[in-house]
Residue, then its C-alpha position, 0 to 999 in steps of 0.5 A: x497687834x497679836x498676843x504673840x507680837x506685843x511684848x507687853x501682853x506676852x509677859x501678863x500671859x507668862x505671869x498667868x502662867x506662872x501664878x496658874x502653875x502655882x495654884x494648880x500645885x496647890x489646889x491638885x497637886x503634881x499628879x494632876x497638874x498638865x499644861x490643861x489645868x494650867x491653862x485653865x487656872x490662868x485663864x488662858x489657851x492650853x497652848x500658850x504653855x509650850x508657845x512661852x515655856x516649851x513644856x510644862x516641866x519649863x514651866x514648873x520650874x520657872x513658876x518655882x523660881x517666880x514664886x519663890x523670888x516674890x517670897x524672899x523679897x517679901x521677907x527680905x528687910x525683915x531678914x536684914x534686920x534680925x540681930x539675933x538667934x531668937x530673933x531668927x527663930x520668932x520670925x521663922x515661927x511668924x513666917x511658918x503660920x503666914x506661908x502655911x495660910x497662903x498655901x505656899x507649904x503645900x506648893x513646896x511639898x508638890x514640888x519636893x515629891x515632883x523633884x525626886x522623879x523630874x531632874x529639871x525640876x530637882x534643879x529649880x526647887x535646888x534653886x528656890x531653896x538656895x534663895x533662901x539659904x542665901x539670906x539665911x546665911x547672911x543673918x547668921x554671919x552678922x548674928x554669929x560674928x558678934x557672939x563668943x561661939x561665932x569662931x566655932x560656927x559655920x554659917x555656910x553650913x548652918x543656913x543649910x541646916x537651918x533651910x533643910x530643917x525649915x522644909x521638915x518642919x512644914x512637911x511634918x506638921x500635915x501629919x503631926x502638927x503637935x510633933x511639930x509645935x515641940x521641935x519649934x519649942x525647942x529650937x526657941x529653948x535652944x537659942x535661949x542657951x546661945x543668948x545665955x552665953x552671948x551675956x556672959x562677962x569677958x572672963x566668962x566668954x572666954x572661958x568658954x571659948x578656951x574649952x570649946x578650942x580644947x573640944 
């Protein structure tokens, strides 16, 4: 049976295609990357990019979304167990130094500087980064719910936030990486001012959010 007519070994080609596509951001960047040097990192005939994919812009996109499902499940039951602002912010420092190690920053930087020019690919980083957000979301629900400031705040718009100061912070440190380190510091001392406020006394909270409502 052909590559063409089994199902089975047309999807491991699609899987080297898509972790080719990945490894070709990462390693050329998007400048270089075209369905020759895909091919050539996933070991298979420059052909078979259009055959399972159309165009290497489909590609892209789809790589864009494979990689960043496999990030999100691999962080998921960590995400679902974050009781707290600190706690979000000592694993956003974790997964930075892992993602940065394994590349994956770089591959998000190749994708933002090709989004701006190629609107599919615009969409698919759109998408990637909403998988994110999403779980973002759900932690600060949970962890604002059950603070004093939770009537205040708006999850929706601070997982965004959240998401959109994630993507600086990594493109930022590959020209200060000192720069960086300080707004990460600061964030930490921020989230220690929420906790302060999450410890107070019933009078004390409510205090608080009397004033806050008078704001």
């Amino acid at each position: 049976m052909s590559a063409a007519k089994d199902p089975a070994k047309g999807q491991e080609t699609r899987e080297k295609l898509l972790d080719g596509a990945l490894r070709t951001l990462t390693e050329q960047g998007i400048a270089k990357t075209s369905a020759r040097t895909i091919a050539a990192a996933a070991g298979v005939n420059q052909a078979l990019v259009f055959y399972h994919f159309g165009s290497v812009d489909e590609l892209l996109s789809a790589a864009c979304r494979h990689g960043t499902e496999q990030r999100v499940a691999r962080y998921r039951d960590r995400l679902a167990s974050i009781g707290s602002l600190s706690e979000l912010l000592s694993f956003g420092r974790e997964m930075h130094e892992e993602e940065r190690a394994a590349g994956h920053v770089a591959v998000l930087g190749q994708l933002l500087a090709g989004a701006q020019t190629q609107p599919r690919l615009a969409a698919a980083t759109a998408a990637g980064l909403a998988l994110w957000i999403e779980e973002i979301e759900k932690v600060l629900t949970r962890v604002l719910g059950a603070s004093p400031l939770g009537e205040f705040a708006d999850p929706v718009g601070l997982a965004r936030a959240v998401a959109a100061s994630f993507v600086g912070m990594e493109l930022y440190e590959g020209v200060d990486s000192a720069g960086t380190e300080r707004a990460l510091v600061a964030l930490e001392r921020l989230s220690l001012l929420v906790t302060a406020v999450e410890d107070l006394g019933p009078l004390a909270q409510r205090a608080v959010r009397h004033r806050l409502r008078r704001l």
